[in-house]
N, C-alpha and C positions, 0 to 999 in steps of 0.2 A: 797203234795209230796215235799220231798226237792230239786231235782234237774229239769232238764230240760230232761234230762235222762232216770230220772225215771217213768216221765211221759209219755213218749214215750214208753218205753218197759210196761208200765202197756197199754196202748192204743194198742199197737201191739198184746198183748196179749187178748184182748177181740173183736179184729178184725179175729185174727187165730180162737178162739172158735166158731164165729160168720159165720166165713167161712167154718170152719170143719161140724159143724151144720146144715148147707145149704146145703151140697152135701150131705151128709149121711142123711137125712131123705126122702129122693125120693127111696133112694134104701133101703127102712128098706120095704115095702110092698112086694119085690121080695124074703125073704129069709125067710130059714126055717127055727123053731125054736129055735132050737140051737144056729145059728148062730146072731139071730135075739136078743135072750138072753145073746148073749156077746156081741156083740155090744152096749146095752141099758146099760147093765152094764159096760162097759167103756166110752159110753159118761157121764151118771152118775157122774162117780170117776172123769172126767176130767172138769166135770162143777162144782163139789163141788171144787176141785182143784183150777179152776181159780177164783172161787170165796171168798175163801178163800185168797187166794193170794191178790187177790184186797183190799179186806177186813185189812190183816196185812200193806199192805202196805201203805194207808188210816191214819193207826194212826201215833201220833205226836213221 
């Protein structure tokens, strides 16, 4: 990472994922289908999201 900056907001960002993830899996066994299907599909797209992110921001 080139800044001091940037390593912060990368850290921040795999803290928020890390905390998002924490709360919403206790409540995925109370809901019904549907909703249980958008949720899985947007935690999904927002783990490949930060992962990728991490990933771009990784190279030189």
């Amino acid at each position: 990472m080139p800044g001091q900056v940037d390593q912060y907001g990368k850290l921040g960002s795999l803290v928020f994922m890390c905390t998002m993830m924490s709360n919403l899996m206790p409540s995925l066994a109370s809901m019904d289908n549907k909703s249980l299907l958008a949720n899985i599909t947007a935690l999904s797209i927002l783990v490949i999201i930060v992962i990728v992110n991490s990933f771009i921001q990784s190279l030189p």
